[in-house]
C-alpha positions, 0 to 999 in steps of 0.5 A: 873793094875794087872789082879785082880783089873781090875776084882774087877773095872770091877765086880763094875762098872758093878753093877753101882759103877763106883765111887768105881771101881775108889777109887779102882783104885786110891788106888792101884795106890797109893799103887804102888807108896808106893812100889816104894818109899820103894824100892827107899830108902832101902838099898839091903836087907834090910826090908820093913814091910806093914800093909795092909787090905783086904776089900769088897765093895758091896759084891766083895772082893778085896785081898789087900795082894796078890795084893801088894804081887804080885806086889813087885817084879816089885819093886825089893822087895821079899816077905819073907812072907804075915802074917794074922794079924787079920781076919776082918770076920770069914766066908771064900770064895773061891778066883779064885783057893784058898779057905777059903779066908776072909778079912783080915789085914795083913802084909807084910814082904818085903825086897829090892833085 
């Protein structure tokens, strides 16, 4: 798992949600596959749009976006860019080194390498 889901499983299991920490676990997992499957049918160059969204779980926001984002090249998917569909909320926090970060619906815009 990448280094910010560990963090978002670790911060909800230790706050006794240990059955959230998991769902969030078993999504990313499903969402790797979903990757996965994309760059096994694309053709090279060929585009890959993911709508995706942002959640927070017992006050921990978990970025779905960037996750994904980040993990697309394993895939061998580059990201041609990361839109904001719609802002769940309006009140931004500060994510690690970025700022104004709110729950979000996005969409991802991938093609195959």
């Amino acid at each position: 798992m990448p280094p910010a889901v560990d963090e978002v499983c670790a911060s909800l299991a230790s706050s006794g949600e240990g059955k959230l920490a998991s769902l969030v676990q078993a999504y990313f997992v499903d969402m790797f596959a979903v990757l996965a499957q994309c760059s096994r049918v694309l053709r090279t160059g060929a585009p890959c749009w993911i709508v995706v969204g942002g959640a927070r779980l017992k006050g921990v926001y978990i970025p779905s976006d960037l996750v994904l984002a980040d993990a697309a090249a394993v895939y061998s998917l580059e990201v041609r860019g990361v839109r904001v569909a719609r802002n769940l909320i309006d009140v931004g926090r500060k994510l690690g080194r970025l700022t104004d970060v709110a729950p979000r619906e996005s969409i991802l815009v991938l093609s195959k390498c």
